[in-house]
C-alpha positions as CSV (number, residue, x, y, z in Angstrom):
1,X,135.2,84.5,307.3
2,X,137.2,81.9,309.1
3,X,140.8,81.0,307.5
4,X,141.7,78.4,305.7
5,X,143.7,75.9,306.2
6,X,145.2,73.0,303.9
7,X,145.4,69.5,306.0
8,X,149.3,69.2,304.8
9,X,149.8,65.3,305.1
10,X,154.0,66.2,305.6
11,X,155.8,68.8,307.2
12,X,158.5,70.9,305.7
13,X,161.0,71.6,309.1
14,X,164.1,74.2,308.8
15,X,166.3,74.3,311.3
16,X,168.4,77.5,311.9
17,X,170.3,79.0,314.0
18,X,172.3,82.5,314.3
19,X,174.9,81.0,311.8
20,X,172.8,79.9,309.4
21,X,170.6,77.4,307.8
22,X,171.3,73.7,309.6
23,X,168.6,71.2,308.1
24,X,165.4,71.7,305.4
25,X,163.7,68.2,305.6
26,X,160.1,67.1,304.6
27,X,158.8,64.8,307.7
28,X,156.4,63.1,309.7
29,X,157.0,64.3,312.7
30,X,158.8,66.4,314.8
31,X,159.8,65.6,318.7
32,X,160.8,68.8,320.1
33,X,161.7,70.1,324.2
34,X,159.5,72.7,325.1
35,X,159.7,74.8,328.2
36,X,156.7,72.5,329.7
37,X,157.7,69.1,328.4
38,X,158.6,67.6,325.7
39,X,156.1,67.4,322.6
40,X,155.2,66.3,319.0
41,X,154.2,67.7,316.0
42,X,152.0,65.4,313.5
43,X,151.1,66.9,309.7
44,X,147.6,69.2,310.3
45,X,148.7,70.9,313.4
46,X,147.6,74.3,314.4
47,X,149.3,77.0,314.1
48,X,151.6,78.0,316.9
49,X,154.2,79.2,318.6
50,X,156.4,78.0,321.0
51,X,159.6,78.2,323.1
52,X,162.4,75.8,323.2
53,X,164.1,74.6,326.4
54,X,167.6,72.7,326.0
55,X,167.1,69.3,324.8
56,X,166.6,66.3,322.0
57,X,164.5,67.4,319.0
58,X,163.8,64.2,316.6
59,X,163.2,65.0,313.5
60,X,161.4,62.1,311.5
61,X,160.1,58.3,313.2
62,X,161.7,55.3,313.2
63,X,164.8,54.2,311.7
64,X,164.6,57.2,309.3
65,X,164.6,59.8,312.5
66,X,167.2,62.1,312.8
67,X,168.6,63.2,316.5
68,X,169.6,66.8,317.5
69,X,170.8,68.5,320.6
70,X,168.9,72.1,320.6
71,X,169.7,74.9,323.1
72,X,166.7,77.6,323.5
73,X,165.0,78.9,320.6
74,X,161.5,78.5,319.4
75,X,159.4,76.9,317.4
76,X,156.7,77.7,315.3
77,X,154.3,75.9,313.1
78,X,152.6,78.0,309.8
79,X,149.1,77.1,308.3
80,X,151.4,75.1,305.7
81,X,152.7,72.5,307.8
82,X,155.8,74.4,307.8
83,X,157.9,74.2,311.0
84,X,160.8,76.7,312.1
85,X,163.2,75.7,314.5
86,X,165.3,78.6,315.7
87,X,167.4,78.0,318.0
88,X,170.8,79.5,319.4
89,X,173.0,76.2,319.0
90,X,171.9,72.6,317.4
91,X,174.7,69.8,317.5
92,X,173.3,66.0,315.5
93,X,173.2,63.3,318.3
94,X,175.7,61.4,316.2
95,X,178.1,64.4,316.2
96,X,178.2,64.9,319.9
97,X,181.9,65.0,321.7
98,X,180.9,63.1,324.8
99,X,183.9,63.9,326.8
100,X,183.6,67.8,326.1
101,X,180.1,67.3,327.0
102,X,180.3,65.5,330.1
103,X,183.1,67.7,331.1
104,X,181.3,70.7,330.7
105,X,178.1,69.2,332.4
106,X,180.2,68.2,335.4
107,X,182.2,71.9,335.4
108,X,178.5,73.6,335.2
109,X,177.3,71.3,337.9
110,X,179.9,72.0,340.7
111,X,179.6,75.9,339.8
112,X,175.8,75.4,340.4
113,X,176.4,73.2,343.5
114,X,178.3,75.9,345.1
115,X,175.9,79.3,344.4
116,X,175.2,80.9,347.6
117,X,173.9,83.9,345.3
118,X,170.1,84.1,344.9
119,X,169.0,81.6,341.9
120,X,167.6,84.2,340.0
121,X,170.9,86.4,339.4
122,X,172.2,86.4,335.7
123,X,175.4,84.5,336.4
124,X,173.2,81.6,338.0
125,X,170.7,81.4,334.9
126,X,174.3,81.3,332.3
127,X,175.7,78.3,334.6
128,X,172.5,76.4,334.3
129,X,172.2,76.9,330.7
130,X,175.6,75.7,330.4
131,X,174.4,72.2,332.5
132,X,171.0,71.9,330.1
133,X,173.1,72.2,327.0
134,X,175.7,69.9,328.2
135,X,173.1,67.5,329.3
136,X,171.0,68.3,326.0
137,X,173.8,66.8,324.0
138,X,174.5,64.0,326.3
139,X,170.9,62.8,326.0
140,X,170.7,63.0,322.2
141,X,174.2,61.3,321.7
142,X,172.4,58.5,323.7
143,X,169.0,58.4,321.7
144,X,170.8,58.7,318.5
């Protein structure tokens, strides 16, 4: 017997991170970074599960959206239109310090400019998180 599913015409998004609950919001849409590109999320979507990559998530359409900065996490979609973001840090567009952020972006840079290591070593991979999430909240400050 094949499952059933309920074509859900919202979706109920959580947002939550290592310290806790963030956002529970009922939605249209959700705009989220994945590790291959950026995609959205409509009410009736499959079932899945994803990974995050550092970037905007937009929560919502139009002048009712709501703008975050996510670092990696994932993201998964129930039967229920219910959506889980967890993720290890989330910071609202509106809430971003741009000067910490563009200091820390230009800091991570320079480190990374400079690597004569191989790119895969551990150090390397922390440095270029530090850039994406830096850049992450950069981007969302600007879209918000």
């Amino acid at each position: 017997m094949a499952p059933q599913f309920t074509l859900s015409t919202s979706l109920n998004v959580n947002v939550v991170t290592p310290r806790g609950q963030i956002t529970e919001i009922e939605t249209n849409a959700v705009t989220a970074p994945g590790e291959l590109g950026e995609f959205e999320i409509l009410p009736g979507h499959i079932p899945f599960l994803t990974s995050l990559h550092p970037g905007v998530m937009i929560i919502g359409e139009g002048e009712e959206a709501s703008v975050y900065a996510v670092s990696r996490g994932y993201l998964r979609v129930d039967r229920s239109g219910a959506v889980e973001v967890l993720v290890e840090r989330v910071v609202a567009g509106q809430d971003v310090d741009v000067k910490t952020a563009t200091e820390e972006r230009d800091e991570a840079r320079a480190a990374l400019d400079e690597w004569k290591l191989k790119p895969q070593d551990a150090e390397w991979k922390n440095l270029k998180d530090r850039f994406e999430w830096a850049q992450a909240r950069l981007d969302a400050q600007t879209r918000a």
